[in-house]
C-alpha positions in Angstrom: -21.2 16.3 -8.9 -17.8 17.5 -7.4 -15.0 17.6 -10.1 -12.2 15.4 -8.0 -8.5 15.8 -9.2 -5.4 13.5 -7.7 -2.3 15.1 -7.5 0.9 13.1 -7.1 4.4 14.6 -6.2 7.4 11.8 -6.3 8.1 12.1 -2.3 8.7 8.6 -0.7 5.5 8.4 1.2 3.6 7.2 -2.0 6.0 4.5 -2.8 3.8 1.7 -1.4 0.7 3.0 -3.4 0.2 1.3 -6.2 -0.2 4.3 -8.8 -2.9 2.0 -11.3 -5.7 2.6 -8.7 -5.9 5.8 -10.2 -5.5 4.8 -14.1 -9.6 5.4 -14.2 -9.9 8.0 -12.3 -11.6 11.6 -13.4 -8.3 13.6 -13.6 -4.6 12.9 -12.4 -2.0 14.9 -12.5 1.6 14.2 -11.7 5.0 15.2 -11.9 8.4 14.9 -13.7 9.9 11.0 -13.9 6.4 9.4 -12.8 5.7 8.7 -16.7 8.3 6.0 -17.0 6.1 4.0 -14.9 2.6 5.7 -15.3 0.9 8.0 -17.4 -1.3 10.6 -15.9 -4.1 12.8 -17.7 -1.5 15.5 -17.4 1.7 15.3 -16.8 3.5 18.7 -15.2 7.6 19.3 -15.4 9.7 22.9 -15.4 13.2 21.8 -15.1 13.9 22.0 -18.5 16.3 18.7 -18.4 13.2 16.5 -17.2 11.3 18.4 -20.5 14.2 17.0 -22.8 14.0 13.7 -21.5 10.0 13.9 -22.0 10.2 15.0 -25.2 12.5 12.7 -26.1 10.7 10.0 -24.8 7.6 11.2 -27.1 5.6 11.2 -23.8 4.0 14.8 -25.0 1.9 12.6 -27.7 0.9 9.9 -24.9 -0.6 12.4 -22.3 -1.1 16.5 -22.1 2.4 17.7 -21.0 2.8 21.2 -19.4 5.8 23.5 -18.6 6.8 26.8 -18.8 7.7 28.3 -22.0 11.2 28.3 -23.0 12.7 29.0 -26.9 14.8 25.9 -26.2 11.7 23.9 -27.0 11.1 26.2 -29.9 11.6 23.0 -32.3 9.1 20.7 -29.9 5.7 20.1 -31.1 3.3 19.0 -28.4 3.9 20.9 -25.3 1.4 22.9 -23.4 2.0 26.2 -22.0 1.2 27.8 -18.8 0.4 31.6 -19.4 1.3 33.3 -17.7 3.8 31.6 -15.4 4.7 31.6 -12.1 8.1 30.4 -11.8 7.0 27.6 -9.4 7.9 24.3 -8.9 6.8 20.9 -10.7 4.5 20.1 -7.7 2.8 23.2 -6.5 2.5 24.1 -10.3 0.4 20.6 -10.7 -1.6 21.8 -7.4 -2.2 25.3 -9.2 -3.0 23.2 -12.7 -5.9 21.3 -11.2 -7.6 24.1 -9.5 -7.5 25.9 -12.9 -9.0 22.7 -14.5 -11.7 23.1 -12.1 -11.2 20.0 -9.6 -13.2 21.2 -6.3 -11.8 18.2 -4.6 -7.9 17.6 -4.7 -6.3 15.0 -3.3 -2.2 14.6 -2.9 0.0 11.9 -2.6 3.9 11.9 -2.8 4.4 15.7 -0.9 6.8 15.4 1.4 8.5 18.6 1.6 10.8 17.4 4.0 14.1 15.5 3.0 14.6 12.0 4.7 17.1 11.9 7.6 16.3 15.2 9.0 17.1 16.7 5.3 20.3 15.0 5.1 19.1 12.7 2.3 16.8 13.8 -1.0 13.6 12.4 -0.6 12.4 11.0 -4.1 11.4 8.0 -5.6 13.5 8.7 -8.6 16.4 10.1 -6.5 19.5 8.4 -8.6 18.1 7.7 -11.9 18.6 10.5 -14.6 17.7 14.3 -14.3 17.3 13.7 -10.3 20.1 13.8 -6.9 21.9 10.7 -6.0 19.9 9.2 -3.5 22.5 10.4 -0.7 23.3 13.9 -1.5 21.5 16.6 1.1 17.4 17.4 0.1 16.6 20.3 -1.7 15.6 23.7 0.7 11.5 23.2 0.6 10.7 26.4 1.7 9.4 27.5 -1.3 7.3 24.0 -1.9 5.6 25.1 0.9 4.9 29.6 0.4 3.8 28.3 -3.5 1.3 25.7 -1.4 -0.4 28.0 0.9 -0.3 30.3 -1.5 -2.7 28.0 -3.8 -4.6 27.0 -0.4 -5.5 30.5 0.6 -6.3 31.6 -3.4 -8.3 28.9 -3.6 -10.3 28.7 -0.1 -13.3 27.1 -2.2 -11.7 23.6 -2.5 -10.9 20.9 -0.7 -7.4 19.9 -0.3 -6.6 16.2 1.1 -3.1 16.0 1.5 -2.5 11.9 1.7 0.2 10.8 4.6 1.9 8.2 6.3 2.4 8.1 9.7 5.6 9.8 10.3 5.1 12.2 7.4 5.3 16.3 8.1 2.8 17.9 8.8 3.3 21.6 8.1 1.6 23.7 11.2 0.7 26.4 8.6 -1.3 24.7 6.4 -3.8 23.7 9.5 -4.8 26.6 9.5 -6.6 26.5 6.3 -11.0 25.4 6.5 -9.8 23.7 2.9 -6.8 21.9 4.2 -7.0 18.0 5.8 -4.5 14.9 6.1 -5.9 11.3 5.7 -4.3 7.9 5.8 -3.2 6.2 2.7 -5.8 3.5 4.3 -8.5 5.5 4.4 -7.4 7.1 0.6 -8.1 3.5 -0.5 -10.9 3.3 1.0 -12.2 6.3 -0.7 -11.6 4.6 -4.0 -13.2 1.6 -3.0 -16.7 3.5 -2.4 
């Protein structure tokens, strides 16, 4: 049996899904803020102000936490370690996680990429709440969200990536290029779930 891992980045695109469909699944993985309102298997953060406010939340004894090692969290007990690191970002590093756990099947929800408004406004779901932009300050360059990506897609050409989109969401021309690499509906998502 295939070893299937969801992977959710904190894009807009997955605000309408309702994030407890996946409280039995196998394995999730998610990123940054998305414990205040749901607690994945593992939960993946590298800015070091969002591992402060973990930490401080005691989220790191609720679920696996992982980061990058830093001796400001010298004094924290409960953190797990990538080794070695890459330097990546939250979201391709939870992509990279999952493929070192093993999932063959990946599916992600909440990667944008793109900011909203033609990258004039962040696109986040936590965008004005602590450690995150204000909701209308300019989005974050995504180049690098997407070299780390098909990085991860062409190292690991032996699973299947399911990138989860609305309509209107980008679609990066590179990463159709990959065998491994598909889009589906957040309809047809649920109705993966459902079978």
């Amino acid at each position: 049996m295939r070893r299937v891992g969801y992977v959710l980045g904190n894009g807009t695109s997955r605000k309408k899904f309702d994030l407890n469909k996946l409280k039995d699944r196998e394995i999730v993985y998610a990123c940054n803020a998305v414990y205040r309102e749901f607690l994945p298997n593992k939960l993946i953060a590298v800015d070091p102000k969002m591992v402060h406010e973990i930490v401080a939340a005691r989220a790191q004894f609720e679920t696996e936490v992982w980061t990058n090692y830093n001796k400001a969290y010298d004094e924290y007990v409960g953190l797990n370690y990538f080794s070695p690191s890459k330097g990546w970002s939250s979201g391709p590093t939870a992509l990279l996680r999952a493929c070192l756990d093993g999932c063959q099947t990946i599916y992600i929800l909440g990667f944008d990429y793109v900011g909203l408004q033609g990258g004039r406004k962040v696109n986040n779901i936590y965008a004005g709440t602590p450690n995150y932009k204000q909701a209308h300050e300019p989005a974050t360059y995504y180049g690098n969200w997407l070299r780390q990506t098909e990085t991860i897609l062409r190292d690991h050409s032996d699973r299947e990536f399911v990138r989860v989109v609305g309509k209107k969401d980008y679609n990066p021309n590179n990463f159709n290029n990959f065998n491994n690499y598909k889009t589906i509906s957040y309809k047809e998502f649920e109705e993966c779930l459902d079978k």
